[in-house]
C-alpha positions as CSV (number, residue, x, y, z in Angstrom):
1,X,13.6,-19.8,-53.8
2,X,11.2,-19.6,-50.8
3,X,8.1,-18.0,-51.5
4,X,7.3,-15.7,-48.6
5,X,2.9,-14.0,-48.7
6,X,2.8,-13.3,-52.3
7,X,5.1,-10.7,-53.2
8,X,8.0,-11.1,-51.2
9,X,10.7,-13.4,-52.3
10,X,13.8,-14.5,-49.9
11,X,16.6,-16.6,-50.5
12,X,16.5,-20.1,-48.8
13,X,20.1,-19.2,-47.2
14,X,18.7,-15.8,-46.5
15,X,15.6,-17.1,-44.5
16,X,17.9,-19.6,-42.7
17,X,20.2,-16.8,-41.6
18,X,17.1,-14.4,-39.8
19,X,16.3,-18.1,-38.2
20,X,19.6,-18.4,-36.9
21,X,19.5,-14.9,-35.6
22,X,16.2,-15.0,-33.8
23,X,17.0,-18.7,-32.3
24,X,20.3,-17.4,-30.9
25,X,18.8,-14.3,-29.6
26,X,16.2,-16.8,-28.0
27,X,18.6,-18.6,-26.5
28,X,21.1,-16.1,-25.1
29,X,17.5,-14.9,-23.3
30,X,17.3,-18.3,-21.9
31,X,20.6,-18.6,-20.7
32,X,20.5,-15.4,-18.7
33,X,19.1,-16.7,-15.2
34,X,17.6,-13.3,-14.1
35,X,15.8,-12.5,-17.2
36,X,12.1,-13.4,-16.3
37,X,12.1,-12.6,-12.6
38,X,10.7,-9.5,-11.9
39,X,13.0,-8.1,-8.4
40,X,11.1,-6.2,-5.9
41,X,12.1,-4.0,-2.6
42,X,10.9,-1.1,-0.5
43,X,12.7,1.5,1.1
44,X,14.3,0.6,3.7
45,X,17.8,1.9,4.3
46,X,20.9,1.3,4.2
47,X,19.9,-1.6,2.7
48,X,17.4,-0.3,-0.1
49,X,16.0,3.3,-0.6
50,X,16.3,6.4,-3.2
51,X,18.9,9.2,-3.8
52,X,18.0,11.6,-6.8
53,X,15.1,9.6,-8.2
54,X,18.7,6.4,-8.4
55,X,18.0,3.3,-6.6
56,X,20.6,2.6,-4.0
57,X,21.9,0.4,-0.8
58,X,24.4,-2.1,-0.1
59,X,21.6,-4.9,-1.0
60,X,20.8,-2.9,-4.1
61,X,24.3,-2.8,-4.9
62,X,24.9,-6.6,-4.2
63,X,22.2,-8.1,-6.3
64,X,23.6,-5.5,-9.1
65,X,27.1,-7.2,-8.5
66,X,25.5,-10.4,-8.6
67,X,23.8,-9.5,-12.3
68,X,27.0,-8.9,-13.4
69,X,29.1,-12.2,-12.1
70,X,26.0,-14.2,-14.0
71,X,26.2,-12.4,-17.2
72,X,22.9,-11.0,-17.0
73,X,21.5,-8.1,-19.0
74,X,19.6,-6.6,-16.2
75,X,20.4,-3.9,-13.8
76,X,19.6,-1.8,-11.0
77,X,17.2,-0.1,-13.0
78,X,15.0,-3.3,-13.4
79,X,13.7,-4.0,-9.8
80,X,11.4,-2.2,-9.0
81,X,10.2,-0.3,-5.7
82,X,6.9,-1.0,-3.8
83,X,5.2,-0.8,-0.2
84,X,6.8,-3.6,1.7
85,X,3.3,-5.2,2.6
86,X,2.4,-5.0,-1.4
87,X,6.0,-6.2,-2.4
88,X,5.5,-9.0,0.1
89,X,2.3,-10.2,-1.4
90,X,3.4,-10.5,-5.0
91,X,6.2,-12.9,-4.3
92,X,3.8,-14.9,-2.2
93,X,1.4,-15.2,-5.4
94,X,3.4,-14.4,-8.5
95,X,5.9,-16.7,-9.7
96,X,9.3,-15.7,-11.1
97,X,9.6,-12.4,-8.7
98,X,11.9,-11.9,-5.8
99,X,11.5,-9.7,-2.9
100,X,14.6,-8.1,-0.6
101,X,15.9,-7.5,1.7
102,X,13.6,-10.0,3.0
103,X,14.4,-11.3,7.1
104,X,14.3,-15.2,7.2
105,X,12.5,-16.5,9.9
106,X,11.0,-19.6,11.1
107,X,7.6,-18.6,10.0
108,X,8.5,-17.4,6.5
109,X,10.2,-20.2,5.8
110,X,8.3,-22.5,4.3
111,X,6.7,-19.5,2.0
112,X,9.8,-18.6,0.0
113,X,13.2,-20.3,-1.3
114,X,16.3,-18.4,0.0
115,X,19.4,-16.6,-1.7
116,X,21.8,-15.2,1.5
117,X,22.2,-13.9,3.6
118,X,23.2,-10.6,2.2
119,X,23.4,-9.5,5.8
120,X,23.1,-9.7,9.4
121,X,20.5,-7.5,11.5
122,X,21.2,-7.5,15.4
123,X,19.6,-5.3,17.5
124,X,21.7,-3.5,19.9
125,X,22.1,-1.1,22.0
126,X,24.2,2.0,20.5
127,X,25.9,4.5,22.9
128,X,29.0,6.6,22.2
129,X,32.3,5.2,22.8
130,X,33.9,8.2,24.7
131,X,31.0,7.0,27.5
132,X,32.9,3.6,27.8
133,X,30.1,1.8,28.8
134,X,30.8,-1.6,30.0
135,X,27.5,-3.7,30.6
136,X,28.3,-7.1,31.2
137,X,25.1,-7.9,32.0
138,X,21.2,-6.3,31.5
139,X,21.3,-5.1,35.5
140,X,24.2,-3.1,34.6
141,X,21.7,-0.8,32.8
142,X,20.7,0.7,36.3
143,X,20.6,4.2,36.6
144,X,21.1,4.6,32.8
145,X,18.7,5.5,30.5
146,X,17.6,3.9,26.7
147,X,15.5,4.9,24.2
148,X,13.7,2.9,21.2
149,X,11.6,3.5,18.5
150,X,7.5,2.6,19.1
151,X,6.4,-1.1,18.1
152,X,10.3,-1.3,16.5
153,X,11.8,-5.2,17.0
154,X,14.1,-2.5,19.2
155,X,11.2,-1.4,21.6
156,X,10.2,-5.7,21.2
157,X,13.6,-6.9,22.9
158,X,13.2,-4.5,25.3
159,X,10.2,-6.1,26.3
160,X,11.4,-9.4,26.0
161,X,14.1,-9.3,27.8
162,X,12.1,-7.2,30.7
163,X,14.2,-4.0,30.5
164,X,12.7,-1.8,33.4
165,X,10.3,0.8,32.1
166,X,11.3,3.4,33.8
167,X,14.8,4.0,32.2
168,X,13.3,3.4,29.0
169,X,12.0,6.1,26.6
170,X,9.4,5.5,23.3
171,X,9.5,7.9,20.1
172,X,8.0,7.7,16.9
173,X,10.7,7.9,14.2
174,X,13.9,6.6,14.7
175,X,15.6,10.2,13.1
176,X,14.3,11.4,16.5
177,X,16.4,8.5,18.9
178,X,19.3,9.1,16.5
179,X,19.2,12.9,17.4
180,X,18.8,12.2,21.1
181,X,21.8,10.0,21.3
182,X,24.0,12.6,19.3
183,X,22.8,15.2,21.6
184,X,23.2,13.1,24.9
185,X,20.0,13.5,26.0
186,X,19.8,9.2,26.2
187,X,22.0,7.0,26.9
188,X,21.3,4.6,24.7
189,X,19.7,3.1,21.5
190,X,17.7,-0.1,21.3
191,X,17.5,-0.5,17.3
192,X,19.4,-2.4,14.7
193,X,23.0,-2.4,14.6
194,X,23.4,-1.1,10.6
195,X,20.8,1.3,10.8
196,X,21.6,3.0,13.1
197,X,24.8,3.5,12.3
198,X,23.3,4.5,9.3
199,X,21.0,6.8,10.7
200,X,23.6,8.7,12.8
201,X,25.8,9.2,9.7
202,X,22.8,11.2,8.1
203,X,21.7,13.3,11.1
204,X,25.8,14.8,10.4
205,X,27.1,12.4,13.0
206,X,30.4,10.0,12.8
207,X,29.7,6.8,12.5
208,X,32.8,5.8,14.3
209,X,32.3,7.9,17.4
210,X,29.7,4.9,18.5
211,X,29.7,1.7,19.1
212,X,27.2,-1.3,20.5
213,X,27.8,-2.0,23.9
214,X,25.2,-5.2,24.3
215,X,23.8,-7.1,21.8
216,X,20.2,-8.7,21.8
217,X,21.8,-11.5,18.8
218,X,19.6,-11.4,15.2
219,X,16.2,-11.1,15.1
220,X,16.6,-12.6,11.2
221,X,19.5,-12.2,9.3
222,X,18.2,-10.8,5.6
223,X,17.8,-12.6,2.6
224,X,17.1,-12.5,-0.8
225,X,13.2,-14.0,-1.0
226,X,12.2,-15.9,-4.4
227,X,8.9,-17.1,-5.0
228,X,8.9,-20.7,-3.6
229,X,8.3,-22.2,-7.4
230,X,11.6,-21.3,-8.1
231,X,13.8,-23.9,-9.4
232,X,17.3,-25.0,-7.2
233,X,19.2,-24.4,-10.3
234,X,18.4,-20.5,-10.5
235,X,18.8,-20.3,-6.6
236,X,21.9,-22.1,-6.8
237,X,23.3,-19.5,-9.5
238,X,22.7,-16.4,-7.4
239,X,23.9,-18.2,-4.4
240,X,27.3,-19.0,-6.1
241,X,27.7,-15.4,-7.2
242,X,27.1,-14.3,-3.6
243,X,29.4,-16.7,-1.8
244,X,32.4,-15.5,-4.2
245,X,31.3,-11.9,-3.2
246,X,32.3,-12.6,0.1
247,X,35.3,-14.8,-0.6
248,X,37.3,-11.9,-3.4
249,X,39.5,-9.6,-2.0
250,X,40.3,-5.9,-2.5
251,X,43.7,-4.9,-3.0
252,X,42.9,-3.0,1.1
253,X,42.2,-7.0,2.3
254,X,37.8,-6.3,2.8
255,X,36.0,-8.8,0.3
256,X,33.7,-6.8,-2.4
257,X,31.0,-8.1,-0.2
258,X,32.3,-6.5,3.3
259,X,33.6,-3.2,1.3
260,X,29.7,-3.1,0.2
261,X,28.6,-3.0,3.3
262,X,30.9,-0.6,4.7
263,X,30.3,1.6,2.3
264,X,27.0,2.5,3.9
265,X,27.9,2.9,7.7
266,X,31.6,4.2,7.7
């Protein structure tokens, strides 16, 4: 017999059994890759936002994929939703966190290690399709008119690539450039490609009924950000789970990862 304090008395096997148990449970812990990282986003659709107090977004529904290809215990309802800019700084400072949908970029790389990309981001400019726009080049935007959203990486490549102010229009929310494209009061949309599809689809409008007629190429594709401490073996688990993600097929031909994604803009 094992004496245990002074009044409780356990079997040796007994004792050996609860030591077992609480090593194993240890272990199964260990072995589940996501289990100390704490997973941040904002709200930022279609990627990441809120329906009925229920986290959602084809990133949000990725990673949740991704928990369940690596056998861990942890779901949608353990990341956690914060400001961007507050989100952002954790990652930078805390180890063991993760921050998405996070665009990769020459500057930021050096600050985090990447999982991705769990999607691409051009900005483009959206017009209907009945107007059968054909712009071959920027000059062909003559006599046209194109609206983006205030200090938006939409309003940026307009800049950049010298779009005349005069056709151009600035508002403040992008549900107000949505409206004004269903309503045909602009011709086109200078924003990015999902989210606007996105956008039009909850203003009421089809999604299909519009369609990019230039593209201004990425401006980042987006990622999943880890703190840069994190070790290759971790990265290279959710990295494996995403790449099969794209590879499996549905019985309709999309991979889970492209059905995802549609999900959010069809």
């Amino acid at each position: 017999m094992v004496q245990v304090c002074s009044r409780l008395t356990v079997p040796v096997w007994g004792l050996s059994l609860v030591l077992s148990l609480l090593m194993a449970g240890g272990q199964a812990r260990a072995a589940d890759p996501a289990a100390r990282i704490k997973f941040i986003t904002e709200s930022s659709p279609p990627y990441n936002f809120v329906v009925d107090n229920r986290l959602t977004g084809s990133s949000v529904d990725i990673l949740d994929e991704i928990f369940r290809r690596i056998g861990s215990h942890k779901t949608r309802k353990d990341i956690e939703l914060h400001p961007w800019a507050r989100g952002y700084r954790m990652v930078l400072n805390e180890p063991n966190t993760m921050l998405f949908s996070t665009r990769r970029s020459a500057d930021r790389e050096e600050l985090f290690r990447w999982v991705g990309p769990i999607a691409t981001a051009p900005v483009v400019l959206m017009a209907r399709k009945k107007r059968n726009f054909e712009i071959q080049q920027l000059s062909d935007l003559h006599g046209l008119s194109v609206v983006a959203v205030g200090s938006d990486m939409g309003e940026l490549m307009l800049d950049t690539y010298k779009i005349p102010k005069n056709i151009r229009q600035t508002v403040s929310h992008p549900d107000i450039a949505a409206r004004m494209l269903i309503f045909g009061r602009i011709d086109m949309w200078s924003y990015g490609q999902r989210t606007a599809l996105w956008l039009l689809k909850q203003q009421g409008a089809q999604p299909q009924d519009f369609e990019p007629v230039w593209s201004f190429g990425s401006a980042g594709d987006l990622y999943f950000a880890f703190h840069r401490d994190t070790p290759d073996s971790t990265l290279q688990i959710f990295q494996k789970a995403l790449d099969e993600l794209k590879v499996e097929k549905r019985e309709d031909g999309l991979s889970i990862y492209e059905s995802i994604l549609r999900s959010y803009v069809e």
